[in-house]
C-alpha positions as a Markdown table, in Angstrom:
| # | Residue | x | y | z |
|---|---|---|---|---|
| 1 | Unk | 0.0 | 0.0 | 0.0 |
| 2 | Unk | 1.6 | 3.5 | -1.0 |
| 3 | Unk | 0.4 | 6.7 | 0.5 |
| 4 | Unk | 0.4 | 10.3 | -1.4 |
| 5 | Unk | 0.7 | 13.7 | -0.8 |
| 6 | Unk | -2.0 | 16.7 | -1.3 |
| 7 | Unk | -0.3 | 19.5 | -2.2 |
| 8 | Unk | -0.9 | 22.4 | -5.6 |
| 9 | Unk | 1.1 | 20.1 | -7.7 |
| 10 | Unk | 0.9 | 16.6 | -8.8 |
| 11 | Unk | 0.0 | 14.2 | -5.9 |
| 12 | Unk | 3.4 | 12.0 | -5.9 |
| 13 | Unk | 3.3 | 8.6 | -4.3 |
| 14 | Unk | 5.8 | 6.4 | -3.2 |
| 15 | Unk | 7.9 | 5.4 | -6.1 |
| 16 | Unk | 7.7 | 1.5 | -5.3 |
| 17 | Unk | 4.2 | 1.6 | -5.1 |
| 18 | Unk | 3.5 | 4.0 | -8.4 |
| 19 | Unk | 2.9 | 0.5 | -10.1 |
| 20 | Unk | -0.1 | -0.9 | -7.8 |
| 21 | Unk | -2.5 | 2.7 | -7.7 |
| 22 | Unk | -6.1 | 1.5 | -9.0 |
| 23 | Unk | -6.9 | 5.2 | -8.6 |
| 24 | Unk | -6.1 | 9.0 | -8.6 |
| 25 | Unk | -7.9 | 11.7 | -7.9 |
| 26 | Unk | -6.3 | 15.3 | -8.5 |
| 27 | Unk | -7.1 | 18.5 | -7.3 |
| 28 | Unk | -11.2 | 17.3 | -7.7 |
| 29 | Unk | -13.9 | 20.2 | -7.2 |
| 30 | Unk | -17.8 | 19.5 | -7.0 |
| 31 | Unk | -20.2 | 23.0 | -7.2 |
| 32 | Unk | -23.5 | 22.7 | -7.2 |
| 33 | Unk | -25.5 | 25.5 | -8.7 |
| 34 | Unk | -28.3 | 26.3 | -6.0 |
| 35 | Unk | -29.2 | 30.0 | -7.0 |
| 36 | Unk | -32.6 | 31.2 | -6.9 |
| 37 | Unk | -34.5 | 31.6 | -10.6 |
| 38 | Unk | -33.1 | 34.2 | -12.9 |
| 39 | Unk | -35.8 | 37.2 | -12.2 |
| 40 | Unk | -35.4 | 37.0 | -8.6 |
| 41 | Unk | -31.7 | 37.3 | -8.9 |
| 42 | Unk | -32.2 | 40.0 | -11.2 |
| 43 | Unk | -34.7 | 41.9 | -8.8 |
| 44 | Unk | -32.4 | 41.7 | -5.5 |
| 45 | Unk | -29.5 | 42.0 | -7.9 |
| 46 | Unk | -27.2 | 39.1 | -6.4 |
| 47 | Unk | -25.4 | 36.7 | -8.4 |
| 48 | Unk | -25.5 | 32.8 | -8.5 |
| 49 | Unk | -25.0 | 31.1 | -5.5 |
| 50 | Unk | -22.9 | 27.4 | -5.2 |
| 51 | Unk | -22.5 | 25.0 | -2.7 |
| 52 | Unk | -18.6 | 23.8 | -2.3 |
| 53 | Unk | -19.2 | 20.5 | -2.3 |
| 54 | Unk | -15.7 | 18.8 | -2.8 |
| 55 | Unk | -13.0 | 21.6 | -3.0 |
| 56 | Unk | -10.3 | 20.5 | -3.7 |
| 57 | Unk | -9.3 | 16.7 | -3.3 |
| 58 | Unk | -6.6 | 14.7 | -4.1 |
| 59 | Unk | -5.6 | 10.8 | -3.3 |
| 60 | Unk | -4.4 | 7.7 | -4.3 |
| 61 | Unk | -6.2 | 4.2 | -3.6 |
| 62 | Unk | -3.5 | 1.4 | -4.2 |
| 63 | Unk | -5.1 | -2.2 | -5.4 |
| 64 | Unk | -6.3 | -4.4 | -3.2 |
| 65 | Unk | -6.6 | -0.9 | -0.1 |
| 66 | Unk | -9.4 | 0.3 | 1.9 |
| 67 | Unk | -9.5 | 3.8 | 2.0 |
| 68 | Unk | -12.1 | 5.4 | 3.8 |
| 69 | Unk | -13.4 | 8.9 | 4.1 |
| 70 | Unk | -15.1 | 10.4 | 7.1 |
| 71 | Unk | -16.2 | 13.3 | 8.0 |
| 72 | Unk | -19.3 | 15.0 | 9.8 |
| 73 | Unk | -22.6 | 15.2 | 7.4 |
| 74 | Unk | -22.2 | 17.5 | 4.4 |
| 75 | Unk | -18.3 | 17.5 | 4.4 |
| 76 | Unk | -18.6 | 15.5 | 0.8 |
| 77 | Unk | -18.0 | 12.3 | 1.2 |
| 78 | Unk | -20.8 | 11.3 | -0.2 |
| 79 | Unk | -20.3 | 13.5 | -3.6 |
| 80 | Unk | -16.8 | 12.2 | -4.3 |
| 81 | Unk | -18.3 | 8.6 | -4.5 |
| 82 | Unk | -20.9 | 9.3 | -6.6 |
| 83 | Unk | -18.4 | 11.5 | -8.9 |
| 84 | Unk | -15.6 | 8.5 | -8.9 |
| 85 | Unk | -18.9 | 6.1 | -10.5 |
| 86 | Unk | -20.1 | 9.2 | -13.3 |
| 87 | Unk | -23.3 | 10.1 | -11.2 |
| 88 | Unk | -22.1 | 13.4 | -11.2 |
| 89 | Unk | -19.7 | 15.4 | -13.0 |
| 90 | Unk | -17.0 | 17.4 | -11.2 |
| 91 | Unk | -16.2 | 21.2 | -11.9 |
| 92 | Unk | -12.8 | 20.5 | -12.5 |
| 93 | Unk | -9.8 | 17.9 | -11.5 |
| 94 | Unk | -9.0 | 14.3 | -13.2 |
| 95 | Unk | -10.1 | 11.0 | -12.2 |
| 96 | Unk | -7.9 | 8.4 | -13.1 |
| 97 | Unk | -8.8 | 4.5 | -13.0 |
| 98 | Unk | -6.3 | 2.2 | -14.3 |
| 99 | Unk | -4.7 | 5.3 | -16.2 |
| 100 | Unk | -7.9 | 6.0 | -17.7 |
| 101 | Unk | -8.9 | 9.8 | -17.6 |
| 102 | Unk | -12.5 | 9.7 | -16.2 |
| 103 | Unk | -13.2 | 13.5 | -15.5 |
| 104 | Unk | -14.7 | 14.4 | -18.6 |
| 105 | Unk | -17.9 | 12.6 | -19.6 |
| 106 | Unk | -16.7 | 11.9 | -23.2 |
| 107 | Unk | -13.6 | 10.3 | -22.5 |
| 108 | Unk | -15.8 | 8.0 | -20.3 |
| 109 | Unk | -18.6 | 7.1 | -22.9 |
| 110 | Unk | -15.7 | 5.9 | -24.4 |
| 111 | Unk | -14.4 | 3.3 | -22.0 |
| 112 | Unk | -18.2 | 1.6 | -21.6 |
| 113 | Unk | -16.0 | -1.5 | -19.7 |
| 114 | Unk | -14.8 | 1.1 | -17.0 |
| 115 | Unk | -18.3 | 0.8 | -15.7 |
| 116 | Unk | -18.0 | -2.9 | -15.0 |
| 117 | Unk | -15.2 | -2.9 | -13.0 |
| 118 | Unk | -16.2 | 0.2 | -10.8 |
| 119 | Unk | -19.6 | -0.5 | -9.0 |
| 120 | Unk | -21.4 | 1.5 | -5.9 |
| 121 | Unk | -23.1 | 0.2 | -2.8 |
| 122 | Unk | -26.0 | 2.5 | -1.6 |
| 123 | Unk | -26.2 | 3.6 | 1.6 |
| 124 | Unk | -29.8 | 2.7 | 2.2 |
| 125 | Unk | -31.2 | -0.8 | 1.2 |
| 126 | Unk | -35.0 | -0.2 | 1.6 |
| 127 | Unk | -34.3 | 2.4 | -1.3 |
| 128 | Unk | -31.6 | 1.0 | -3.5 |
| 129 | Unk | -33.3 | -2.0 | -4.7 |
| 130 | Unk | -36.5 | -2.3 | -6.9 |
| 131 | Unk | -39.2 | -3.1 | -5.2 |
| 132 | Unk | -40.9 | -4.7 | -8.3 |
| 133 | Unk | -38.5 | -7.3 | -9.3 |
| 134 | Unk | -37.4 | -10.3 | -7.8 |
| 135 | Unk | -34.0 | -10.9 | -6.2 |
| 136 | Unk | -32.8 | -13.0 | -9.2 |
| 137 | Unk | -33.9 | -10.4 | -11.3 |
| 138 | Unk | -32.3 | -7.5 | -9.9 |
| 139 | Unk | -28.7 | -9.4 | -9.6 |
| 140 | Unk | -29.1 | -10.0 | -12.7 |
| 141 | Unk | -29.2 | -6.7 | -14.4 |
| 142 | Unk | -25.5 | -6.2 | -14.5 |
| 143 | Unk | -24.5 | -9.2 | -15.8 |
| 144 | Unk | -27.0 | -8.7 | -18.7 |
| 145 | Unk | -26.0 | -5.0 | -19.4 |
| 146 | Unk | -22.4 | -6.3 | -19.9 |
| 147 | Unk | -22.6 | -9.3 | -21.2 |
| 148 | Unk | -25.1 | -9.9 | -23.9 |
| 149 | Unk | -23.9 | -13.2 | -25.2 |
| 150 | Unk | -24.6 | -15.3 | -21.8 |
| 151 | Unk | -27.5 | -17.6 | -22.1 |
| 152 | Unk | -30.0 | -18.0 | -19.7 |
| 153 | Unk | -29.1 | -21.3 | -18.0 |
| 154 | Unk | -25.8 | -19.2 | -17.4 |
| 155 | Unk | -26.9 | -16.2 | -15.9 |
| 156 | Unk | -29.1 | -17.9 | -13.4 |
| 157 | Unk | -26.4 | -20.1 | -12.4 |
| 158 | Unk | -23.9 | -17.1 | -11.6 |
| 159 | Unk | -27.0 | -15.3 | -9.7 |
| 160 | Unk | -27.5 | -18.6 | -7.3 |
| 161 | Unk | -23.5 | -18.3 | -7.0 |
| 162 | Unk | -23.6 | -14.8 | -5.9 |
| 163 | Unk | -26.6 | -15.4 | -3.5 |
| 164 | Unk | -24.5 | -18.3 | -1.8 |
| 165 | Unk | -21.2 | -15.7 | -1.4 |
| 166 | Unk | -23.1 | -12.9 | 0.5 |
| 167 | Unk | -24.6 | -15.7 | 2.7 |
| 168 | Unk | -28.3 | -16.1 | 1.3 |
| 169 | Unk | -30.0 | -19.5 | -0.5 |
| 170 | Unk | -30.6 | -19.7 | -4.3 |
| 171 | Unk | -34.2 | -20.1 | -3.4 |
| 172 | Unk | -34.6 | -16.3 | -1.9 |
| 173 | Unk | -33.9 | -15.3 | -5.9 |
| 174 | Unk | -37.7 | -16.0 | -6.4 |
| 175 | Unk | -38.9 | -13.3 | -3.4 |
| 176 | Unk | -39.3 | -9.6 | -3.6 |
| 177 | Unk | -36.6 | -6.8 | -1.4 |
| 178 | Unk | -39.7 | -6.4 | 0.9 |
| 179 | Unk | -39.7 | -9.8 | 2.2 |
| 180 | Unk | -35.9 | -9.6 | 3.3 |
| 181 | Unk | -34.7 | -7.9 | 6.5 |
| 182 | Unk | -32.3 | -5.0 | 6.4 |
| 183 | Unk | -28.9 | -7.0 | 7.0 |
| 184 | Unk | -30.4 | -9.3 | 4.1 |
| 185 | Unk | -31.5 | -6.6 | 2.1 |
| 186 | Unk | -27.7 | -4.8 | 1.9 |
| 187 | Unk | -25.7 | -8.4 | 1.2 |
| 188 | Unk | -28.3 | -8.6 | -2.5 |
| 189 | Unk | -27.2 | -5.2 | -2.9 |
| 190 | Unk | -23.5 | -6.3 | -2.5 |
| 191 | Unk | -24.4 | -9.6 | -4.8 |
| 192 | Unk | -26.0 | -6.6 | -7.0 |
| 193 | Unk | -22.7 | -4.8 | -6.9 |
| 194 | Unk | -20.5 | -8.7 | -7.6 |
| 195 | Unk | -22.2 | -9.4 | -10.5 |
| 196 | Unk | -20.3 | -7.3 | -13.0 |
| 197 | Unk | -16.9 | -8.7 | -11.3 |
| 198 | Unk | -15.8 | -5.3 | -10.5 |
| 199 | Unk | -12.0 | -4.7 | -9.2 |
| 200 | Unk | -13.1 | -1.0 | -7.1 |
| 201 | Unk | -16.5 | -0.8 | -5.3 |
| 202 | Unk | -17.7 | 2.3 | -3.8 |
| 203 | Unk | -19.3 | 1.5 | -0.4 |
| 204 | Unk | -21.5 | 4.8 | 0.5 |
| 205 | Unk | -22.1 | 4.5 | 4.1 |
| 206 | Unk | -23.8 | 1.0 | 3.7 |
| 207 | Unk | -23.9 | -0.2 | 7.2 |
| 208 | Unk | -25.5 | 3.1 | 8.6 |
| 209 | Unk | -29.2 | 1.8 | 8.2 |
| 210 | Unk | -28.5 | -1.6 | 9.8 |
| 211 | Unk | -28.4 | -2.2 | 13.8 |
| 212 | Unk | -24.9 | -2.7 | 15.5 |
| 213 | Unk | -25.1 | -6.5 | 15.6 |
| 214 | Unk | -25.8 | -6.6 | 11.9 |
| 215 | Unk | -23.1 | -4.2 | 10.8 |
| 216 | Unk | -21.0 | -6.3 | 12.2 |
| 217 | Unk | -22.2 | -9.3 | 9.8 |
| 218 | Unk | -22.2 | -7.1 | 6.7 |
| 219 | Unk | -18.7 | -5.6 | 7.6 |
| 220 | Unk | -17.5 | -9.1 | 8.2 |
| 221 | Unk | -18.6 | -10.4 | 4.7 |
| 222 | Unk | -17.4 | -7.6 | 2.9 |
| 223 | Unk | -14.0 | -8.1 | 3.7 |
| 224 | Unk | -13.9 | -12.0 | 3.4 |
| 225 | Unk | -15.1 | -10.9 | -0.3 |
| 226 | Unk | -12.2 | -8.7 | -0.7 |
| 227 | Unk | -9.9 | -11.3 | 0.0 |
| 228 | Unk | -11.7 | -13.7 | -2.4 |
| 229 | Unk | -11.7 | -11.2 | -5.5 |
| 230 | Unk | -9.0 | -8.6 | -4.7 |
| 231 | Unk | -11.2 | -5.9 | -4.6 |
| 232 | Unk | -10.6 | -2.4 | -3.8 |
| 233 | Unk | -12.7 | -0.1 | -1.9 |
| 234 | Unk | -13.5 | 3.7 | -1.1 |
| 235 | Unk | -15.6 | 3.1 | 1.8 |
| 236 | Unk | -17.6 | 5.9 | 3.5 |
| 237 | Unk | -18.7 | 6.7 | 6.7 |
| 238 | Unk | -19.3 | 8.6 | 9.1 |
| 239 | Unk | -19.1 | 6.0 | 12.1 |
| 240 | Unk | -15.2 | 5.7 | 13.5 |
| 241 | Unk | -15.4 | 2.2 | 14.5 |
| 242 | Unk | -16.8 | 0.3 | 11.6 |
| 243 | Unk | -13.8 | 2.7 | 9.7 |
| 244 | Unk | -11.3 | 1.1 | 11.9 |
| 245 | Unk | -12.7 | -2.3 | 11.3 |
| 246 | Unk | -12.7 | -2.2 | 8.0 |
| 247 | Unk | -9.9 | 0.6 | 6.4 |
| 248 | Unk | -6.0 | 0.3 | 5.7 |
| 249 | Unk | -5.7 | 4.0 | 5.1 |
| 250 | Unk | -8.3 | 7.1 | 6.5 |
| 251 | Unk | -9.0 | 10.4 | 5.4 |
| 252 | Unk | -10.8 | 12.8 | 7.3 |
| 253 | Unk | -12.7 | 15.5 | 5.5 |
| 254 | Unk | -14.0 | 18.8 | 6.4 |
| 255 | Unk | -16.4 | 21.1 | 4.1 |
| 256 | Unk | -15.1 | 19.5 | 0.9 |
| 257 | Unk | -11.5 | 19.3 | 1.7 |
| 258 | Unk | -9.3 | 16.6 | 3.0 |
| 259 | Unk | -7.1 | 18.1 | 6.4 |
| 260 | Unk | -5.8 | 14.1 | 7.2 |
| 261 | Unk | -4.8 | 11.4 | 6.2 |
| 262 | Unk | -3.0 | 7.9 | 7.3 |
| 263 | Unk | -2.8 | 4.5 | 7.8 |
| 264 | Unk | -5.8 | 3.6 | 10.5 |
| 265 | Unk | -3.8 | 2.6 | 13.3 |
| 266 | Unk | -1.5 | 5.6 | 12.8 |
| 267 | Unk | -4.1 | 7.9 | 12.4 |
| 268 | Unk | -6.8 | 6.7 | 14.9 |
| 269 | Unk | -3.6 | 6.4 | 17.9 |
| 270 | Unk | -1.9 | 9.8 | 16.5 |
| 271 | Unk | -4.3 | 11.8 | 15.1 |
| 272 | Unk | -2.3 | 15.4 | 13.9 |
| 273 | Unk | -5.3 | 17.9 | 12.9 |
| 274 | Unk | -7.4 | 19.2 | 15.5 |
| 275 | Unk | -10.6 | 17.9 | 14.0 |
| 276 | Unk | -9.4 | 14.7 | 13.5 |
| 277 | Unk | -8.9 | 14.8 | 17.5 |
| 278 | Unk | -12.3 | 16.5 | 17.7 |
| 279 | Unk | -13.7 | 13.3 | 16.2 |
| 280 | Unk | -11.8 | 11.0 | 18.2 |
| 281 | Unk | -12.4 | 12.8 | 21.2 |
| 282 | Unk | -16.5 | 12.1 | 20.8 |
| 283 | Unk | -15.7 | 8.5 | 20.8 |
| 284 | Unk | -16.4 | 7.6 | 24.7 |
| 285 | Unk | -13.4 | 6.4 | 26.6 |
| 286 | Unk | -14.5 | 2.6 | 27.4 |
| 287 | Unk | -10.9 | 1.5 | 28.8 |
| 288 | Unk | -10.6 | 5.0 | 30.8 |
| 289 | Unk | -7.5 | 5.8 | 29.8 |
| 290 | Unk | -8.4 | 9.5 | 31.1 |
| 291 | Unk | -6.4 | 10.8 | 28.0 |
| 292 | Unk | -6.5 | 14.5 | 28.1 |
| 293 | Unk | -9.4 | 16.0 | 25.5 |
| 294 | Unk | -9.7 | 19.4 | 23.9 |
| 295 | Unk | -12.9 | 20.8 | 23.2 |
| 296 | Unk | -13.9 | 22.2 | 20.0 |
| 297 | Unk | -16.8 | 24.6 | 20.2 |
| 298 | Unk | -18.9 | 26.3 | 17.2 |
| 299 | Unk | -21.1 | 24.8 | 13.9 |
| 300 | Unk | -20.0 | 23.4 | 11.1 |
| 301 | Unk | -19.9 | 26.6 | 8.7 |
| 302 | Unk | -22.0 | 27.0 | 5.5 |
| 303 | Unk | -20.5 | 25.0 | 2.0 |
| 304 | Unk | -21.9 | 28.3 | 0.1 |
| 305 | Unk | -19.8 | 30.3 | 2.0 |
| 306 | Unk | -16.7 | 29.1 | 3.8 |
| 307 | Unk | -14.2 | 30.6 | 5.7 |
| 308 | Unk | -11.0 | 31.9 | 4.4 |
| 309 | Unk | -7.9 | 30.0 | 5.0 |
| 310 | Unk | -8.1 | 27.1 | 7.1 |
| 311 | Unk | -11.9 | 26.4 | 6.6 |
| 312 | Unk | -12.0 | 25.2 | 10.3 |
| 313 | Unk | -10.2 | 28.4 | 12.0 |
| 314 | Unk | -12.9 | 29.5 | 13.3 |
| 315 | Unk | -14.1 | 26.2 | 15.6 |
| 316 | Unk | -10.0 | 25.7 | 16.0 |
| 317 | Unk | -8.4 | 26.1 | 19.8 |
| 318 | Unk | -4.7 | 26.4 | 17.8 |
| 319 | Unk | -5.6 | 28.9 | 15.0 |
| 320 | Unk | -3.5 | 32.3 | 14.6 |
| 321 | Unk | -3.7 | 34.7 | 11.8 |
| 322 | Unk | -1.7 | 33.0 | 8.8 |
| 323 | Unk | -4.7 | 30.3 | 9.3 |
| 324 | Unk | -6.9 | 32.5 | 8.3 |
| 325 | Unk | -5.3 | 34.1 | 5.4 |
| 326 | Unk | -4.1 | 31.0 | 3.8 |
| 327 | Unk | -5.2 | 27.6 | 3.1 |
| 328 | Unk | -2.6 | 25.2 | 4.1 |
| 329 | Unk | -1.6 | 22.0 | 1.7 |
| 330 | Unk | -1.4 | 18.4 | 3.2 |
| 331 | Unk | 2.2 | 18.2 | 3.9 |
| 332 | Unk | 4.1 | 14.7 | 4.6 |
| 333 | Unk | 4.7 | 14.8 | 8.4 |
| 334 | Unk | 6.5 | 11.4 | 9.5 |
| 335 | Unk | 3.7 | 8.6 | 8.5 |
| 336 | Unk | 1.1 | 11.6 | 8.5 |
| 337 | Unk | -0.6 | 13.9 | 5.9 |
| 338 | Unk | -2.1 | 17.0 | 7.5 |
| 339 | Unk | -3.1 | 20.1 | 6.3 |
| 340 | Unk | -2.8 | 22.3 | 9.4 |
| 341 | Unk | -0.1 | 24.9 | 10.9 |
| 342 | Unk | 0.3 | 24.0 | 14.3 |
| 343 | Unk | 1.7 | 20.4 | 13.9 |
């Protein structure tokens, strides 16, 4: 596994690893245009309005890696997994899978196969799946979108297969999502995501619906599966304990940018920015280690308008002027990457 560097130029990895990145994101922005109609703007006289999604990202995922983003709500995490699968389009920066230029949507109706081996699990099962076709049916879709020469007897046989790897009984292919509980509900939605044999899988907070004893089951599975195919996931969360389950590398994220990053055991026994502590220091202390905490006071600021700088100056105990003048760069800091000035 190879870590990067966030910084105005190039994201550089480790030169050993340069070989083995799946994918790289530079520099990757997400607006979203959320201005009110033209004749009111034109009335109050004010201009369009945007919402900073993702402001500036960069990373590398290495094969084989969980990396996982967290965050509180409306930090982005969300948006850059459904930009890395083409739901949405970003505003500027380069995707790159397998060295295929992704960012721009007509260099990716050009690679049609790129679809196959990047797939998404949804964050909410009772949503994601249809409630009016069967089980067998709905696995099914991907294989028949890209592959158009299997026959019948074929696809059937690799939608039992895929029932029996995320734990549930060829016969349940015949039953509708609402007869299924939640935990049952999420594993067809990870045969849903199998079915295309993909190498990369977004995983978009796909545990948060399901109660504790369940995640665990899900969580569980989805790694013994990574180890069967090789995959590679970007999982997402916003829950620090299934992330350290489940991740070989963490970034945390705050209004649209990245401020850490690191290997999970590094990151969640070191933590470097002051919001990564802020996170860890809502975790309760269950071995009572009575390790010294530092509040952070204030709300989470509006994505339309953000502060200057260091976007979390204002909630930050360490900030001095130069963080609120200039954005700082995630620098390489021992095993560490941290945007921040006081480390």
């Amino acid at each position: 596994m190879s870590n990067g560097t966030q910084t105005s130029h190039p994201v550089e990895a480790k030169a050993a690893g340069d070989s083995n990145i799946l994918l790289e994101v530079e520099d990757l922005v997400r607006y979203f245009d959320v201005s009110p109609p033209f004749l009111n703007r034109v009335i109050e006289r004010t201009g369009k309005i945007y919402v900073k999604a993702v402001d500036g990202v960069s990373f590398k995922i290495s094969r084989g890696e969980t990396f996982s983003l967290v965050g509180e709500s409306g930090c982005g995490k969300s948006t850059i997994g459904h930009l890395l699968v083409g739901l949405y389009s970003p505003t500027r920066g380069k995707i790159q899978f397998d060295g295929i230029e992704l960012a721009d949507e007509r260099q990716r109706r050009k690679h049609l196969n790129i679809q196959r081996r990047m797939q998404m699990i949804f964050q909410d099962p009772y949503a994601s799946l249809n409630p009016r076709w069967r089980v067998a049916k709905i696995i099914a879709e991907p294989i028949r979108a890209h592959d158009n020469h299997g026959s019948r007897r074929d696809i059937e046989s690799r939608v039992n297969e895929l029932l029996l790897q995320v734990g549930l009984a060829p016969q349940d292919g015949e039953k509708y999502p609402h007869e299924f509980s939640g935990g049952q509900r999420q594993r067809i939605s990870i045969a849903r995501a199998l079915a295309g044999q993909p190498e990369f899988i977004v995983c978009d907070e796909p545990t948060s619906a399901l109660d504790v004893s369940v995640q665990a089951q899900i969580l569980n599975l989805m790694k013994n599966l990574q180890r069967q195919h090789g995959l590679t996931y970007l999982f997402i969360s916003h829950d620090l304990a299934v992330v350290y389950h489940i991740s070989t590398t963490v970034g945390v994220m705050y209004l649209g940018r990245l401020v850490e990053w690191a290997e999970t055991k590094t990151l969640f026994g070191s933590p470097r920015h002051p919001y990564t502590r802020m996170l860890l220091d809502a975790i309760p202390d269950l071995s009572m280690t009575t390790r010294r905490r530092t509040p952070v006071a204030g709300e989470v600021p509006s994505p339309i308008n953000p502060p200057s700088g260091c976007t979390f100056h204002p909630r930050c105990p360490f900030a001095r002027d130069l963080c609120a003048r200039q954005r700082p760069e995630l620098i390489h800091r021992n095993t560490t990457h941290v945007a921040c000035y006081e480390i």
